[in-house]
Structures are given as C-alpha cells and as structure tokens.
C-alpha positions in Angstrom: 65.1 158.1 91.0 67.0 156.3 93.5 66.3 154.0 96.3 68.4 153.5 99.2 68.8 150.5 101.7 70.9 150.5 104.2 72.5 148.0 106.7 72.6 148.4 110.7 76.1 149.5 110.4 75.7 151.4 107.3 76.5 149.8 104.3 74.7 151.1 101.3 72.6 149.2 98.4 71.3 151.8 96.1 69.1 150.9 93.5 68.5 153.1 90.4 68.4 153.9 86.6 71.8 154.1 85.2 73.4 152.2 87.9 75.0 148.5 88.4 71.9 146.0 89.0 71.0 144.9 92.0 70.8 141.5 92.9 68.9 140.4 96.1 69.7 137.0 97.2 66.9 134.6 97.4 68.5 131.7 99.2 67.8 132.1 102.8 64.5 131.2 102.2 62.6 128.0 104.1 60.2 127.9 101.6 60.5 124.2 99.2 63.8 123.5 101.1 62.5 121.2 104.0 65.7 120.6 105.8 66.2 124.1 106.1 62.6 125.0 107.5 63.2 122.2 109.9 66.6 123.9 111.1 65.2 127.2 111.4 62.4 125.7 113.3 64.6 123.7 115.9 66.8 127.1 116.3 69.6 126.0 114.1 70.7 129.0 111.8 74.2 127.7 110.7 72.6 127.4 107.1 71.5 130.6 107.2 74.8 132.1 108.0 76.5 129.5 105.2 73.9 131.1 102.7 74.4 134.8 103.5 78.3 134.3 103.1 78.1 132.6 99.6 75.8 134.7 98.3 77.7 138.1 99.2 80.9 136.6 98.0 78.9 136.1 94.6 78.1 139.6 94.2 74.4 139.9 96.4 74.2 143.7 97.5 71.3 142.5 99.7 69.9 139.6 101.4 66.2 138.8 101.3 65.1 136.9 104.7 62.0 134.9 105.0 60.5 132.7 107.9 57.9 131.5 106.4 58.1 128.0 108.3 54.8 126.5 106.5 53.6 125.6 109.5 49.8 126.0 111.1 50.9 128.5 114.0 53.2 130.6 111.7 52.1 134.1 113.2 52.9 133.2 116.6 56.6 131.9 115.4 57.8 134.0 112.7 58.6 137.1 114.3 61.0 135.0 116.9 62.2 133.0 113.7 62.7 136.1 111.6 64.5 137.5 114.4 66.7 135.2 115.3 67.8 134.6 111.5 68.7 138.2 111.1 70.5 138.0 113.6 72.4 135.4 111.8 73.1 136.8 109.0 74.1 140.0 110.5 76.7 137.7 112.5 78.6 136.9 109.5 77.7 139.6 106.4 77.0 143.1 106.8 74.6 144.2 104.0 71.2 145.8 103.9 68.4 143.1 104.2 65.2 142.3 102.8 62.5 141.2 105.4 59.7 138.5 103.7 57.1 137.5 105.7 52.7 137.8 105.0 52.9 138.1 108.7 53.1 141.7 109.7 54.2 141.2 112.9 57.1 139.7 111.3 57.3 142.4 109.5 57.4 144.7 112.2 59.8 142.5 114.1 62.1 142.2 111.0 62.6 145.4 110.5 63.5 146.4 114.8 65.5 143.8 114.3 67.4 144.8 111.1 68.1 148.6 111.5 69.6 150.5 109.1 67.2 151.0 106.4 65.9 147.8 105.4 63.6 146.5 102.7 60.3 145.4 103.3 58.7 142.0 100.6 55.8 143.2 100.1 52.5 144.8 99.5 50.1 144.5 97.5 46.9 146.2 95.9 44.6 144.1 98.6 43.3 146.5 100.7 43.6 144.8 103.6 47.4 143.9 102.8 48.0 147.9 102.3 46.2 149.2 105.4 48.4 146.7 107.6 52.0 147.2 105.8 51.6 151.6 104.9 51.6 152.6 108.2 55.1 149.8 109.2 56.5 152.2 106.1 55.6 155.1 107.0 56.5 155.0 110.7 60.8 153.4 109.8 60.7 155.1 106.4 61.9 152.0 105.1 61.3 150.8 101.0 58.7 148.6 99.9 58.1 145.6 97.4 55.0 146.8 95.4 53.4 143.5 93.8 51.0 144.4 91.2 48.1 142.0 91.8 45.3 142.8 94.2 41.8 141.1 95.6 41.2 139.5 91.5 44.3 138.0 91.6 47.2 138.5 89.3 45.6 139.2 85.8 47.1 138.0 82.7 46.5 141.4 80.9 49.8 143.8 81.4 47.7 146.9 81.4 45.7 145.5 84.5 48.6 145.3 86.5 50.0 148.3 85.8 46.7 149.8 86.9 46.8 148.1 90.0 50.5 149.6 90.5 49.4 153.1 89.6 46.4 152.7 92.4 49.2 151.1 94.7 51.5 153.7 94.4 48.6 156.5 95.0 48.0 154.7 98.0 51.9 154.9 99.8 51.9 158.3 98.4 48.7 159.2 100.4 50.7 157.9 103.6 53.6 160.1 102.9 55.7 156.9 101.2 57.4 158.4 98.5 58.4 157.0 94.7 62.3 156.5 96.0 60.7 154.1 98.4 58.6 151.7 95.7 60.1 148.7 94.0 57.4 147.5 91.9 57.3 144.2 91.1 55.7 143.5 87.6 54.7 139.8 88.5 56.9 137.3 85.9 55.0 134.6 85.4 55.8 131.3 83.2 56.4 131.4 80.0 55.6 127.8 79.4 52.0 128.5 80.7 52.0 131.9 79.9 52.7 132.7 76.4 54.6 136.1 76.3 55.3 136.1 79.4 58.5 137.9 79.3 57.3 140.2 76.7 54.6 141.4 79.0 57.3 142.4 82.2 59.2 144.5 79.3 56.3 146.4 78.8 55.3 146.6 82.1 58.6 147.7 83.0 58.7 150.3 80.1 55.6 151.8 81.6 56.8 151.7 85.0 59.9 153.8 83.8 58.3 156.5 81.9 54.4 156.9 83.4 55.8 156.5 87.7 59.3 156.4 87.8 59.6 154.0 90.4 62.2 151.2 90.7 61.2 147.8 89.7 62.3 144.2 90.7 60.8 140.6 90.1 61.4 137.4 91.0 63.2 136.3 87.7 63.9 132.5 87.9 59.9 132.6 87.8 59.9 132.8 84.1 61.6 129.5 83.8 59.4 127.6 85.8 59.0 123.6 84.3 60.8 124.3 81.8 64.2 122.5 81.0 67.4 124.2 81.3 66.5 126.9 83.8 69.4 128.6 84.1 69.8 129.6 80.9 66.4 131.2 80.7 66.9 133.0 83.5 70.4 134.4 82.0 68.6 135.4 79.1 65.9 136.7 80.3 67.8 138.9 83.3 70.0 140.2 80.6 66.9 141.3 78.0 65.7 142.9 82.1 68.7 145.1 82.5 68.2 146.3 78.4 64.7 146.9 79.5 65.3 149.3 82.4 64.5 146.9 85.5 67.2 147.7 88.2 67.0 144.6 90.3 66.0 140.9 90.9 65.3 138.7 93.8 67.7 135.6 92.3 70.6 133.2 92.9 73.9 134.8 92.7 75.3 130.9 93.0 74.3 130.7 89.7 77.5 131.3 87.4 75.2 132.1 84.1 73.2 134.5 86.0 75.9 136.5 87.3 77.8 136.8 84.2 74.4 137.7 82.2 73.9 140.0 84.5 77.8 141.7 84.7 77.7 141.6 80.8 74.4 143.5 80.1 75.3 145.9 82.9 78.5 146.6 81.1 76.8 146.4 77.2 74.5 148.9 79.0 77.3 151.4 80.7 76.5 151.1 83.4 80.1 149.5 84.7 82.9 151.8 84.4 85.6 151.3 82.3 84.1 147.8 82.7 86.1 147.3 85.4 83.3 144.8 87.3 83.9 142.6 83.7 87.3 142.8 84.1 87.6 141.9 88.0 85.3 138.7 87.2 87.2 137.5 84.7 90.4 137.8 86.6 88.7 136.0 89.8 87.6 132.9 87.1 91.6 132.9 85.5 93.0 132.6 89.4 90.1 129.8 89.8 90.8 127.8 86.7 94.5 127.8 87.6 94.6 127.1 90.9 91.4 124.1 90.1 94.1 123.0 87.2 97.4 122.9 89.7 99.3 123.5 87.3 98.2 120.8 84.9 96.3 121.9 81.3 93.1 123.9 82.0 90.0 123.7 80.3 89.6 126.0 76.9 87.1 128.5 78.6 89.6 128.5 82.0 92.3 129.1 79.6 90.6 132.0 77.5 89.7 133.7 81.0 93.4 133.6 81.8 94.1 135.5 78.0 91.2 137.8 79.2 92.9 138.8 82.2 95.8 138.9 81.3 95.0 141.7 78.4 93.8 143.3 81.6 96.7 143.2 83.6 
C-alpha cells in the first residue's frame, strides 16, 4: 500500500512497504525553540526558510510545519502564522509538506495554503478530535497522521493502542478515507521511563503491517528522551524501525548518525538499488572531507570515505 503526498507544484513523496524511508523533517517547529516562536510571532520567517533548505539538502522528502506559538490566543493566530510560514518554505524548497497544528482552522488553512496533496499531523481516537479533522480529509483527499491514543490517554499496553488504531481507522473508512491515506503513529514513548519501549512500537508496527496495512510513522528521537547520547539511540533505534517494516519518521535529517542509520538499513533491507543512495553519500562525505582537509591529511574516517568512493568510481 502506498501513500502519496504531493507538493503545489508536483513533486512526489511516496511512502510505502518495500520503498526508500521517508524522512519528514521536524525542525520548523516553534515548539521548545523560543527564539524561533518569537520570530514567527513578530512575522519573521527567515529561519524558517534557513530550516527547510538544510533539511532538504540532508535528504527530508517532506517538511512538517507547525505554528503552534504557545501562546493564550493561539486559534486566532495560527492559521495566519501557519500560512505565512508555508508560504516560506515554499519560497525556497519545493516538497510536499506536513501541516501540525491542534487547531483545525489551522488545519484547514494549512492545507488551502499548501496545495498539492499535503499531509495532515494528526488525529486521534478522541471523538471530538475525529469529528473535526475526517471531514478536512475527506473534503481535499489529503493523508492523515493516525495517533493511537484516545480520551484514556496513551496506554502503556501495545494491544490497547492498536485497538484504538483499528477503531480509528474504522472511523476514516466510514468517511470514505481510505488505508493509502493513514499513517499510523504507534506512539514511541521513553525507554528510560518506559521499559520496552522500543520493543512495543516493533510489535505494534508488526501488527499494523499484517492485520491493516496502513503506513506507519513516529516521532523517533522520542525514545531517547533523558537519556544520554541521544543520537545514537535514535540511529539505532530508526535502523531496528526500517527492519521492522515502519516506512517513515518525523526526525532530524541534520543529524549525520541518523541519516546514515537510516541509508544503511534501507540498503541492508533492499530497498536502495544497486545501493546507489549508499554509494552517493559516501562520495558527498569524501568531497567534504577533502575539501574541509585542503589538501592537508584527513581524518581516518574522511580518508576511508574517500577509499569508499573511490571503489565506486
């Protein structure tokens, strides 16, 4: 099953079993980063467009854009906010988006504002939340983040959850949303308050494969949370994902372990041919390590990325 998000002008993400992963960038994203809320908030969106071009030159398919200022009259600014920074970003990338908001009509604004085929973050299995964001789906045919939690909360119990996705996903289906159009979001939670934590998306994410069929995607860097050396958690942890059958991730595609856990599990997996995305990385580190070194001795990991590439040549 495949899902498909498209930009205003076109440009395809597809998201599906046996494909490349998709990584939605999670940087443009006012919430914790208070000078950024602040700019957004005084109509400043140069960030914004600074973030959208790193994180496509790192390899983000898709952009995930939230206004969520933190501030007491957020529904009556988001929708401008959300506006105006898609806008942005459509000044300077051209890739499908991902429109965050709790507010739906910066949801609904988001997605006028976005064209193409954009996707929407999120519903879930509160009635209330499903009511207002089904019928914004149904009417622009657009795909959906499916957050498996509902009015109890988020239950530490992985066969909970997955019944709240199987009721969610009744739900869309009763609106006319079909399968292709869910990305369901298993809920990672931390493993250093969570024991099994990880172990619990796998199954979830097994489950989600073989019982619905739908896509799935998470907010990986979760997992990691208080815990020291983040990154490398999240590398691990994105790689055991991509073994597990999960076809995308709201993440950081600044971060150089994530991006090469996640090129080297999608090539271990087969799902780069002729591992050509591999190869093309490695090259692009060589060229950086040379051109950092000027000429002078590189470091041994700059200098085994040249060897790499040039094997490749």
């Amino acid at each position: 099953m495949q899902t498909v998000l498209r930009s205003k002008n076109g440009v395809e993400a597809i998201i599906g079993h046996d494909l490349p992963f998709v990584v939605v960038g999670e940087r443009i994203n006012p919430t914790g980063r208070k000078a950024l809320a602040a700019e957004m908030l005084a109509g400043n969106f140069e960030r914004v467009k600074q973030d959208a071009i790193a994180q496509v030159k790192a390899g983000a398919t898709v952009l995930d854009v939230n206004a969520g200022l933190g501030v007491a009259n957020a529904h009556e600014l988001e929708p401008e906010v959300m506006v105006k920074a898609i806008e942005a970003v459509q000044s300077v990338v051209d890739v499908p988006l991902s429109i965050d908001s709790s507010v739906v009509n910066a949801l609904r604004a988001g997605i006028k504002a976005a064209g193409g085929r954009p996707l929407i973050n999120s519903v879930t299995g509160e009635e209330e939340r499903m009511e207002a964001v089904f019928p914004l789906i149904a009417e622009h045919q657009c795909a959906v983040i499916v957050i498996c939690n509902d009015e109890t909360g988020i239950s530490m119990d992985p066969k909970v959850r997955f019944e709240v996705a199987k009721r969610i996903v009744a739900r869309a289906e009763s609106y006319g949303i079909g399968r292709e159009n869910l990305l369901i979001d298993p809920l990672v939670m931390p493993a250093g308050a969570v024991p099994g934590a990880g172990k619990a998306v796998l199954e979830l994410v097994r489950w989600i494969n073989d019982d619905l069929g739908c896509n799935t995607i998470c907010g990986a860097s979760n997992v990691s949370f208080g815990l020291p050396d983040r990154e490398a958690i999240n590398a691990n942890f994105l790689a055991m994902l991509i073994a597990g059958g999960m076809t995308s991730a709201i993440t950081n595609p600044l971060k150089p372990e994530l991006k090469k856990a996640i090129l080297a599990a999608d090539m271990l997996m087969g799902h780069d041919e002729n591992c050509m995305s591999w190869l093309k990385y490695q090259r692009q580190l060589a060229r950086e390590a040379a051109a950092a070194a000027g000429g002078g001795a590189a470091p041994a990991d700059a200098r085994e990325a040249r060897r790499a590439a040039r094997r490749t040549e």
